[in-house]
NUVO-757800 format. One record per residue (C-alpha): chain; x, y, z. Coordinates in steps of 0.25 Angstrom, whole numbers. Each point is the difference from the previous one (the first is absolute). Layout:
<pts>
@ch:A	xx:X	yy:Y	zz:Z $
...
</pts>
This chain:
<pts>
@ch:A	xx:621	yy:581	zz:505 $
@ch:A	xx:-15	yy:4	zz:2 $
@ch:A	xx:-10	yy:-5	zz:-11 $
@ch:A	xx:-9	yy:11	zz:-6 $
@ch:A	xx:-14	yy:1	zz:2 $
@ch:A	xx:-12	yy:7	zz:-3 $
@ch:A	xx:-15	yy:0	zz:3 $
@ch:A	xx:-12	yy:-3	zz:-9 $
@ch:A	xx:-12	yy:8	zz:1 $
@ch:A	xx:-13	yy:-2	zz:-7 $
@ch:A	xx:-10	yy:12	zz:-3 $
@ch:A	xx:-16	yy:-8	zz:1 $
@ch:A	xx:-4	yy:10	zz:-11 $
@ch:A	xx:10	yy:-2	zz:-9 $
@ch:A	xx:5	yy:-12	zz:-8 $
@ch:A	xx:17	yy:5	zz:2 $
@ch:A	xx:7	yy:-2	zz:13 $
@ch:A	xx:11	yy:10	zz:4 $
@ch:A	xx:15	yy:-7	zz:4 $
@ch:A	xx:7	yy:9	zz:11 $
@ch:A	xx:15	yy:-4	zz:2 $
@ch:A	xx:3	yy:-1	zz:15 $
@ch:A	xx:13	yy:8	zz:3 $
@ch:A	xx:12	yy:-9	zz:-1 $
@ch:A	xx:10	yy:3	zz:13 $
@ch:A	xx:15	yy:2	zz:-5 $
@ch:A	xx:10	yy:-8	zz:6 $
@ch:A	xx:14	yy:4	zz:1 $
@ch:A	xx:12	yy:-9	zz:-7 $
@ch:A	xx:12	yy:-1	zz:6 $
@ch:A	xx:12	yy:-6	zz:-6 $
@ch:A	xx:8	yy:-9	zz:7 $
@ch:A	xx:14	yy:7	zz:1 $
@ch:A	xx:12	yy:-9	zz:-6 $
@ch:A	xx:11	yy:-3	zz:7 $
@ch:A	xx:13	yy:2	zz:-5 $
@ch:A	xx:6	yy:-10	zz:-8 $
@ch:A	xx:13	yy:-3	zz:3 $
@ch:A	xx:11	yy:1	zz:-12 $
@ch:A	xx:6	yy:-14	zz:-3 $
@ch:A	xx:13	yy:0	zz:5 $
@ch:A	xx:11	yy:0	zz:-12 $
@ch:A	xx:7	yy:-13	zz:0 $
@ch:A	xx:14	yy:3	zz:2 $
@ch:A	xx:10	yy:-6	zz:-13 $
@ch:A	xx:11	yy:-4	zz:5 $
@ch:A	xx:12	yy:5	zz:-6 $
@ch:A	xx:7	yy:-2	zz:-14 $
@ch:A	xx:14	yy:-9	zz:4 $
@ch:A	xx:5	yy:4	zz:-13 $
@ch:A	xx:9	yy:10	zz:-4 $
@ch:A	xx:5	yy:3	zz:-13 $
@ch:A	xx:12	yy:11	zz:-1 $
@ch:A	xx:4	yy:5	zz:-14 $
@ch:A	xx:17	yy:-2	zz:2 $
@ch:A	xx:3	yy:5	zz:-14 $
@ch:A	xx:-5	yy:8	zz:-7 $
@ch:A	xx:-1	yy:11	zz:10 $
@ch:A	xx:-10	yy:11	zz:0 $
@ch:A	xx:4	yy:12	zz:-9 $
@ch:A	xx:13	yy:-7	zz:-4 $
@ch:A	xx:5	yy:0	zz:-14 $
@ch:A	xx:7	yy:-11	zz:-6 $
@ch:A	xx:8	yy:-4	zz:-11 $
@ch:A	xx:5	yy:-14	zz:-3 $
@ch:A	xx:-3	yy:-6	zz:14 $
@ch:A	xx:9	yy:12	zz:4 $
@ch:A	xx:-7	yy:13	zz:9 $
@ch:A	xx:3	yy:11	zz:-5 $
@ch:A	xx:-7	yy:10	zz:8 $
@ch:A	xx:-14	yy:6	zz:5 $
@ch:A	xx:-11	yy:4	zz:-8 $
@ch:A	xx:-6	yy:7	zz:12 $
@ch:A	xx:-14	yy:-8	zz:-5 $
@ch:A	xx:-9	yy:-9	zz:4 $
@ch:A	xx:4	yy:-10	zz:-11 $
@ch:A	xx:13	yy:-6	zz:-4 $
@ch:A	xx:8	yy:1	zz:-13 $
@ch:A	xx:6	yy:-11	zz:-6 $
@ch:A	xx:8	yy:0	zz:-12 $
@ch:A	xx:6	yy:-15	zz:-5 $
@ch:A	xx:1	yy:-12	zz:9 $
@ch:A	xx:-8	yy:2	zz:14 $
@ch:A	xx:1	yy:-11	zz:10 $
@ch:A	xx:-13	yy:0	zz:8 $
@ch:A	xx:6	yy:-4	zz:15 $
@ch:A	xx:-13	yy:-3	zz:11 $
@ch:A	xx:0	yy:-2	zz:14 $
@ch:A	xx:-11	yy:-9	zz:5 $
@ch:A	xx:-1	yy:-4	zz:14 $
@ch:A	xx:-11	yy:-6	zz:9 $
@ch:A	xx:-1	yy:0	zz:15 $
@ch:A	xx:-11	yy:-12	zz:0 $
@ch:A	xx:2	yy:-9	zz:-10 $
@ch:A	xx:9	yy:-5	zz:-13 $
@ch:A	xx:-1	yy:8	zz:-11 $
@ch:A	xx:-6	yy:-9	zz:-10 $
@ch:A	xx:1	yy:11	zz:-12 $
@ch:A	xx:5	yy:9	zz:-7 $
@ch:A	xx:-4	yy:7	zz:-14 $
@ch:A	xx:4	yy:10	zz:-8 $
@ch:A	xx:-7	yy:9	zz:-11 $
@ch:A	xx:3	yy:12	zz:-8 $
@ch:A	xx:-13	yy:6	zz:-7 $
@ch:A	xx:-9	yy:-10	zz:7 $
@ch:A	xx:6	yy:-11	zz:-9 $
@ch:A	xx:8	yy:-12	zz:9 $
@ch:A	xx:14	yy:1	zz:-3 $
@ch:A	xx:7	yy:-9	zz:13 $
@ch:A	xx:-1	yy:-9	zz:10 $
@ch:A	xx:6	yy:-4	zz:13 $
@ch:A	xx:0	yy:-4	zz:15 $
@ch:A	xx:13	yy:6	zz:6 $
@ch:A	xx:4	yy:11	zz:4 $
@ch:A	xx:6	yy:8	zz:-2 $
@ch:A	xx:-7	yy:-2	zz:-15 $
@ch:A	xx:7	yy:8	zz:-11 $
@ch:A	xx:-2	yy:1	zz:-15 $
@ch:A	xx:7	yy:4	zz:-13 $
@ch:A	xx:-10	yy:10	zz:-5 $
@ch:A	xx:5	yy:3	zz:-15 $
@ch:A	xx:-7	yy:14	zz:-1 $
@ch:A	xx:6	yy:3	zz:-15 $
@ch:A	xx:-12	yy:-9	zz:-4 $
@ch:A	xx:-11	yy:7	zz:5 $
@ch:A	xx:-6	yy:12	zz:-6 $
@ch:A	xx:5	yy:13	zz:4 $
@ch:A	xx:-8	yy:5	zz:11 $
@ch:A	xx:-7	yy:-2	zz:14 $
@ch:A	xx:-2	yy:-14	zz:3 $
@ch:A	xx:-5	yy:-9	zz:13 $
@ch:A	xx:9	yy:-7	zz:7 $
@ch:A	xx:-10	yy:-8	zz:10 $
@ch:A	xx:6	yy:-11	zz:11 $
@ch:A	xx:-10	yy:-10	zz:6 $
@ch:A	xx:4	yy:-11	zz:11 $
@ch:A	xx:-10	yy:-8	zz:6 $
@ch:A	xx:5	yy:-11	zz:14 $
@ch:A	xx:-4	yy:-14	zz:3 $
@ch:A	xx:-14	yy:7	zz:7 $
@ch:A	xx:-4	yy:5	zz:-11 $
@ch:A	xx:3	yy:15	zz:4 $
@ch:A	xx:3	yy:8	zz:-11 $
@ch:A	xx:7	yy:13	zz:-3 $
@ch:A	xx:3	yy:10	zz:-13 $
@ch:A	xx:11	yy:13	zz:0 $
@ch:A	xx:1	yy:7	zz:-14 $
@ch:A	xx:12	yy:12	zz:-5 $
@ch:A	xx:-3	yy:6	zz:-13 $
@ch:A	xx:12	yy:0	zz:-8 $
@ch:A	xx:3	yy:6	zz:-14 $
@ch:A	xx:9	yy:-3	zz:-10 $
@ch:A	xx:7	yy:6	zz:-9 $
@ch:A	xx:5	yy:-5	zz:-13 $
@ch:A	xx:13	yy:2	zz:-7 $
</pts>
């Protein structure tokens, strides 16, 4: 970058001097251009052995008693008395290690087989739309979740 300059020049008959800037010549910039970063490749996950399959109850069934009684043409499930809660849980790479079961995010059952089933008494619960969550997780350490909302009904 040029350094300014400028000239000093004394008048004999007078006691001031006079500072004259030299004209400073202008350089043009240029930015370097920057290259393209290149996006970080994605790792690729391989994928979720587990599988969890919801045997009973069935999407948009009606039951009463253990017993279906129909369709409801929903996306919930009806229940009305006893519901025996029936899971499929399979993994293609390793053991499943476990197998947990919840209605309204409050742990109701446990397990490790499968087929897993479980006596739901749903004349207990509240009238109303309520969770019903399985989790499994296998020996390493993969983990999966499958919910059905399911209301019940009281008598």
């Amino acid at each position: 970058m040029p350094t300014p300059s400028a000239t000093l020049k004394a008048h004999p008959a007078s006691p001031t001097a006079t500072l004259t800037p030299s004209p400073i010549a202008a350089t043009k910039v240029v930015a370097p251009t920057p290259s393209p970063t290149p996006k970080p490749a994605r790792a690729k996950l391989a994928p979720n052995p587990l599988k969890i399959r919801f045997i009973v109850p069935r999407k948009g069934a009606a039951y009463v008693d253990d017993q279906e009684v129909g369709q409801v043409g929903a996306k919930s499930v009806q229940a009305l008395g006893n519901l025996t809660v029936v899971v499929e849980v399979t993994d293609s790479a390793s053991e499943v290690d476990k197998i947990e079961l919840f209605v309204d995010g409050k742990l109701r059952a446990t397990g490790t087989a499968s087929p897993f089933s479980w006596r739901w008494p749903t004349a207990k619960e509240a009238s109303g739309l309520h969770e019903l969550r399985v989790r499994a997780t296998d020996r390493a350490g993969n983990e999966r979740a499958v919910r059905r909302m399911v209301a019940t009904l009281a008598r």
